[in-house]
C-alpha positions as CSV (number, residue, x, y, z in Angstrom):
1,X,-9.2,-9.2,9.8
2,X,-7.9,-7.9,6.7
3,X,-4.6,-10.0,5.7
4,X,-1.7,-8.5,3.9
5,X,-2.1,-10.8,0.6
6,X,-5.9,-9.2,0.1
7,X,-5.2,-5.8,0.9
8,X,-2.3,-5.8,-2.3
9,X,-5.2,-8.0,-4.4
10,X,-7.1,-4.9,-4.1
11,X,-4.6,-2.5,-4.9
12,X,-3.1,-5.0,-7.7
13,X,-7.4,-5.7,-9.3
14,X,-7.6,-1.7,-9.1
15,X,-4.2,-1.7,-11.4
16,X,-5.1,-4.0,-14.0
17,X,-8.6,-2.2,-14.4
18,X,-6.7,1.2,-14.4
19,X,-4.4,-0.5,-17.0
20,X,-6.9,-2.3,-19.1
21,X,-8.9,0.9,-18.8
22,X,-6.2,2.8,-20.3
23,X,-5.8,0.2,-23.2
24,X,-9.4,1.0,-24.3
25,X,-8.6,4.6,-23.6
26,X,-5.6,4.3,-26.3
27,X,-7.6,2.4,-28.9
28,X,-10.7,4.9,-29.1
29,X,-8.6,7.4,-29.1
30,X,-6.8,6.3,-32.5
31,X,-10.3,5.7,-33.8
32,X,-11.5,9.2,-32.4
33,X,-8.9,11.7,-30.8
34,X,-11.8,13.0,-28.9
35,X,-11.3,12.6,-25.0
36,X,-12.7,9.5,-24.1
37,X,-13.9,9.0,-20.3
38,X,-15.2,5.6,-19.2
39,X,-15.0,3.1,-17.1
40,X,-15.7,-0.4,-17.7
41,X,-16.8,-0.9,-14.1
42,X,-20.1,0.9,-12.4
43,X,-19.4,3.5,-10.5
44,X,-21.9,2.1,-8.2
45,X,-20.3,-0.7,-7.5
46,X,-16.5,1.1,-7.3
47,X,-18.2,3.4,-4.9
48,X,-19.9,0.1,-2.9
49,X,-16.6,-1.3,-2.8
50,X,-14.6,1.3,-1.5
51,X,-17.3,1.8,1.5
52,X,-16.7,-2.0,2.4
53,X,-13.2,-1.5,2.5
54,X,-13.3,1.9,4.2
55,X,-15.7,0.3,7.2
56,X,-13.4,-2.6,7.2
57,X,-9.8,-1.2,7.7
58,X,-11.4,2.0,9.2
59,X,-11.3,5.6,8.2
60,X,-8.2,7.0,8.8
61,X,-6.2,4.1,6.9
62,X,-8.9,4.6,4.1
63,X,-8.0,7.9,3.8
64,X,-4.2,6.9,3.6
65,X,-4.7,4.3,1.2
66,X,-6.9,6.2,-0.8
67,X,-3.9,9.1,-0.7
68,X,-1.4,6.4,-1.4
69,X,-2.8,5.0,-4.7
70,X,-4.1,7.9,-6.3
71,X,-1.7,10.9,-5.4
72,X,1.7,9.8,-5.1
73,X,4.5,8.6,-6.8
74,X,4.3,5.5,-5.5
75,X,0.5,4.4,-6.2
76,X,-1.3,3.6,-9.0
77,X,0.2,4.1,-12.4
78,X,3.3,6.2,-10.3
79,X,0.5,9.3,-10.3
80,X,1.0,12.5,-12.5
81,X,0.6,14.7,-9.3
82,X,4.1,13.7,-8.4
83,X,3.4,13.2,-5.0
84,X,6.3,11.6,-3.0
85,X,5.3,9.0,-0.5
86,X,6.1,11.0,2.7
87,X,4.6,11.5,5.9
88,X,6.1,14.5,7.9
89,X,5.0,16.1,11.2
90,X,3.9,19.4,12.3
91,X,7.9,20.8,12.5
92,X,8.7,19.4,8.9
93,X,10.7,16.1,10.4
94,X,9.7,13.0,8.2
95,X,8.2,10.7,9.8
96,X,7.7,7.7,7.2
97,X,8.3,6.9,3.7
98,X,5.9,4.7,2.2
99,X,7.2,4.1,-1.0
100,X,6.5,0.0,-1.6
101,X,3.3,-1.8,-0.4
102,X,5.1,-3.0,2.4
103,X,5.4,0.0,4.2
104,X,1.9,1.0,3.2
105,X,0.5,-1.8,5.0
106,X,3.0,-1.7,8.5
107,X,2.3,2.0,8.4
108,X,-1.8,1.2,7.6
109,X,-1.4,-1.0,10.4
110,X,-0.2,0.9,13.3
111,X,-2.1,4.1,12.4
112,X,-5.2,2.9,14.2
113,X,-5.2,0.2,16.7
114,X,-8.5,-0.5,16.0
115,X,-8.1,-1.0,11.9
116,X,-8.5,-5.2,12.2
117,X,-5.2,-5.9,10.2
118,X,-3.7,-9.1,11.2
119,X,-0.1,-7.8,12.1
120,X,1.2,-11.8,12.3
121,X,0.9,-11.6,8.7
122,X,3.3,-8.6,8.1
């Protein structure tokens, strides 16, 4: 089962390699304003450890984690798409806001009974 505490590890790791990332970013750039796009982790191995993850916590919550972190407000590096954190239904009605970690992970939890999160530790 996939505890609380490891789930924001892995948002938290992705951070500080997003951040640290961006600090290398910053200092080629004042060498060389040319664009600079690298990572300092394999894309192999990002890619390996998102599939881990993905079978682990299942699909569907993949899918909203991955949506989380990358295209909202509320994710990674608060996202330049300027995506708020919402979840409506088919009328228009919101349904959720998931705008802290916490409600990532109680909404992760409940969105497929079969996802193995531990929901004692919520």
């Amino acid at each position: 089962m996939i505890k609380k505490e490891t789930l924001k590890k892995y948002i938290d790791g992705i951070q500080h390699q997003n951040d640290a990332e961006q600090k290398l970013f910053e200092a080629l750039k004042f060498i060389q304003p040319d664009n600079y796009n690298i990572s300092l982790v394999s894309e192999t191995y990002s890619m390996a450890m998102e599939k881990v993850l993905e079978e682990f916590i299942g699909e569907i919550a993949f899918e909203w984690l991955q949506w989380w972190m990358w295209e909202t407000t509320a994710g990674i590096n608060g996202n330049v798409f300027g995506v708020e954190p919402e979840i409506f239904d088919d009328d228009g009605k919101l349904l959720h806001t998931l705008d802290t970690f916490d409600k990532l992970y109680d909404y992760l939890a409940q969105c497929e009974p079969w996802c193995f999160f531990d929901q004692a530790d919520s």
